[in-house]
C-alpha positions as CSV (number, residue, x, y, z in Angstrom):
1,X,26.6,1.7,2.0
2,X,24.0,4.3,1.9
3,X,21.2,2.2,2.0
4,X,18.0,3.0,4.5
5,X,15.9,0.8,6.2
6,X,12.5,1.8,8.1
7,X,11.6,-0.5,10.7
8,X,9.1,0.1,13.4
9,X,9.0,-0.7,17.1
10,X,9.8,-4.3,17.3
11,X,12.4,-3.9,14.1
12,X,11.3,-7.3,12.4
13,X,9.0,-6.0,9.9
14,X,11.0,-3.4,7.0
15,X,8.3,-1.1,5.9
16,X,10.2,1.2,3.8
17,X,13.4,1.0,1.9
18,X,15.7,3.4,0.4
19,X,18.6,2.5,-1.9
20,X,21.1,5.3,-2.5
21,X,21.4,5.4,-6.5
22,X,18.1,3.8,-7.5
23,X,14.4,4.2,-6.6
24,X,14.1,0.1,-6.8
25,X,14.6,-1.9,-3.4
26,X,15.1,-5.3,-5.0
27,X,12.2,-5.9,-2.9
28,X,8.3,-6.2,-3.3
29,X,8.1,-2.6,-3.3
30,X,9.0,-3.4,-7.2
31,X,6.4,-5.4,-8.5
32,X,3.8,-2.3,-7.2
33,X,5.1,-0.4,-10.0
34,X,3.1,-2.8,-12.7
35,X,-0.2,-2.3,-10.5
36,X,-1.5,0.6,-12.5
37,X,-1.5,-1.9,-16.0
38,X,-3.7,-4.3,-14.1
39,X,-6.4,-1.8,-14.1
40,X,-8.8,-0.7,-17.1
41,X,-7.7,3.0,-17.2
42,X,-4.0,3.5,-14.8
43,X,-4.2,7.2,-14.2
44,X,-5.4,7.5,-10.6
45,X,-4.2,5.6,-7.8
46,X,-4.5,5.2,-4.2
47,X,-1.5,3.7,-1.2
48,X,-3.5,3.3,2.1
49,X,-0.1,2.8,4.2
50,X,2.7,4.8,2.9
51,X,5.1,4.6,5.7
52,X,8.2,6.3,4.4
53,X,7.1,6.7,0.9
54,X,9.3,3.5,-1.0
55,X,6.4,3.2,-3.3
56,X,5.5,7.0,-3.5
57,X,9.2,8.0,-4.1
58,X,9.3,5.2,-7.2
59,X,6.1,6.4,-8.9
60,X,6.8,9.9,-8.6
61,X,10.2,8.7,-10.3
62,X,9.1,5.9,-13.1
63,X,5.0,6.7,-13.2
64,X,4.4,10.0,-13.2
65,X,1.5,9.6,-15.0
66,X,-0.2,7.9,-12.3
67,X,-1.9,10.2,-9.9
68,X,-1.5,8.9,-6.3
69,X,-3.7,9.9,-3.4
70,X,-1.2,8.6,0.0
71,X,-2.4,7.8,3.4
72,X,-0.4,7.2,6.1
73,X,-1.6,7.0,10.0
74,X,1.1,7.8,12.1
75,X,2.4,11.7,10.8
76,X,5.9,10.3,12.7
77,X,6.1,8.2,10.0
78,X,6.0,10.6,7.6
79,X,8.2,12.9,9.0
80,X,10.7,10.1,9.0
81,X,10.1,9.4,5.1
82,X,10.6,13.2,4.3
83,X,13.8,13.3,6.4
84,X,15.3,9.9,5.4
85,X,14.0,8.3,2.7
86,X,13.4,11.2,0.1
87,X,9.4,10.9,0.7
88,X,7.7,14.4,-1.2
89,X,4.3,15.3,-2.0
90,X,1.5,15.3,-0.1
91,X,0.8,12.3,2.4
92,X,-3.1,12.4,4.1
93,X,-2.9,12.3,7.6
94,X,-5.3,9.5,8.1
95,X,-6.3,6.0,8.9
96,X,-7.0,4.0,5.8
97,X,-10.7,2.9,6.8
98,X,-12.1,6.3,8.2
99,X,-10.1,7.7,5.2
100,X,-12.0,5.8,2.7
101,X,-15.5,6.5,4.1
102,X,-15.2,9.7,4.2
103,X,-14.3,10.3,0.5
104,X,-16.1,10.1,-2.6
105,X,-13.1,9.8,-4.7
106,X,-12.7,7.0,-6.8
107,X,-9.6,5.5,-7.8
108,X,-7.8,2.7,-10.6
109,X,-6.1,1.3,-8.3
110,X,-5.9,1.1,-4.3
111,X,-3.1,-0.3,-3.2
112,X,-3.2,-1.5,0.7
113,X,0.5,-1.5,2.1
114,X,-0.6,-1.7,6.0
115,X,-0.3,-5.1,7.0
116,X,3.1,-6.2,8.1
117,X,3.7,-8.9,10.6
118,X,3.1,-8.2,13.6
119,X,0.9,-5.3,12.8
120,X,-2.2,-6.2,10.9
121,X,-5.3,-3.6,11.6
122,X,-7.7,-6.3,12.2
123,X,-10.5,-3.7,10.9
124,X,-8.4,-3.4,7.2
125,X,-9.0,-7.4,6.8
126,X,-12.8,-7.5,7.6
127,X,-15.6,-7.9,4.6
128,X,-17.0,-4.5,5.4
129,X,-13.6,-3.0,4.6
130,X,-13.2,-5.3,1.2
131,X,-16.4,-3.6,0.2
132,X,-15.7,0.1,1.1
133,X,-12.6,-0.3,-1.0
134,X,-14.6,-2.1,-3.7
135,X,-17.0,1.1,-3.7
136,X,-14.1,3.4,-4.1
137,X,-12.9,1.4,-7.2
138,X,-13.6,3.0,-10.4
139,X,-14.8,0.6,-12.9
140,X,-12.3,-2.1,-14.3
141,X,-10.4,-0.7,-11.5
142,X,-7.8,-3.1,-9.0
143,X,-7.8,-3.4,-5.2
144,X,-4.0,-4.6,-4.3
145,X,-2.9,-5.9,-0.8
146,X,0.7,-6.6,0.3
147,X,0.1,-9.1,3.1
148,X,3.1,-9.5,5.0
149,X,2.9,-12.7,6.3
150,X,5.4,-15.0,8.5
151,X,7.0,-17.1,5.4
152,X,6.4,-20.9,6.9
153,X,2.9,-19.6,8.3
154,X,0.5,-19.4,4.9
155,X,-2.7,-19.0,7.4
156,X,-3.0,-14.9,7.7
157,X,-2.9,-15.0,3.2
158,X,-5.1,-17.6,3.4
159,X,-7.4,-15.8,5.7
160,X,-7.2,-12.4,3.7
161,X,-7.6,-14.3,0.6
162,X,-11.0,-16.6,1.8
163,X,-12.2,-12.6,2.8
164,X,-11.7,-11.4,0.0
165,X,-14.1,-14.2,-2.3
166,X,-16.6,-13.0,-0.3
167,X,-16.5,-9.5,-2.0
168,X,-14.7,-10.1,-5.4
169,X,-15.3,-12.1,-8.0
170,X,-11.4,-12.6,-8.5
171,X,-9.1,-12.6,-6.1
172,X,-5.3,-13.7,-7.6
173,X,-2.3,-14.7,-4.8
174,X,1.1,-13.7,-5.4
């Protein structure tokens, strides 16, 4: 039916969707789009994770206004989402933690689309990392995490979540 699915190694987790007449996926991908209207000012935005660019692809489509910075690890993946998936622009070559020390940027936003069951990077879950992306947060801005998580196993949100307290004063579950 035209429809394209990314999955990765094991083929459980979908990290990237592509519907053939519509930049929405029915899925989560959907809900980033209101991200931006969470923060104080919406015009700068951050994906750590891009895999093949669902979220890039639907912003550049329905929020052009927003600026996005991408960051994807594997350059495979990428590849993949430029063949397959419609992915343009740039995507930063990089790993979302070494990424984010070594800018000075600022963003509304920063969006964190790199945990999917069965492949969490433990060091994208830790305090320290919580307060990196807190520093890079421009004020009134919005740190966003899609935590894939096994759907009768609450434990890994609940973990994130209890990590997250420990750096910001709010932390909402969806």
């Amino acid at each position: 039916d035209g429809r394209r699915l990314l999955q990765l190694n094991e083929g459980w987790a979908v990290h990237s969707i592509r519907e053939p007449d519509t930049v929405f996926t029915g899925g989560i991908w959907d809900h980033f789009l209101a991200l931006p209207d969470l923060a104080a000012d919406d015009g700068r935005m951050l994906v750590v994770g891009s895999a093949g660019g669902t979220t890039k692809r639907a912003f550049a489509a329905l929020r052009p206004d927003v600026a996005m910075t991408s960051v994807e690890l594997d350059p495979a993946v990428t590849r993949a989402g430029r063949t397959w998936f419609g992915l343009t622009g740039p995507v930063v070559a990089a790993d979302g933690r070494p990424f984010l020390r070594r800018t000075r940027e600022s963003w509304d936003v920063v969006h964190v689309d790199a945990y999917r069951q069965p492949y969490i990077p433990f060091y994208l879950t830790t305090r320290e990392f919580f307060e990196l992306a807190r520093s890079r947060l421009a004020p009134g801005g919005v740190l966003s995490i899609n935590v894939g998580a096994a759907p009768s196993d609450p434990r890994m949100v609940e973990a994130v979540s209890a990590t997250m307290r420990a750096v910001f004063p709010i932390v909402v579950r969806y």
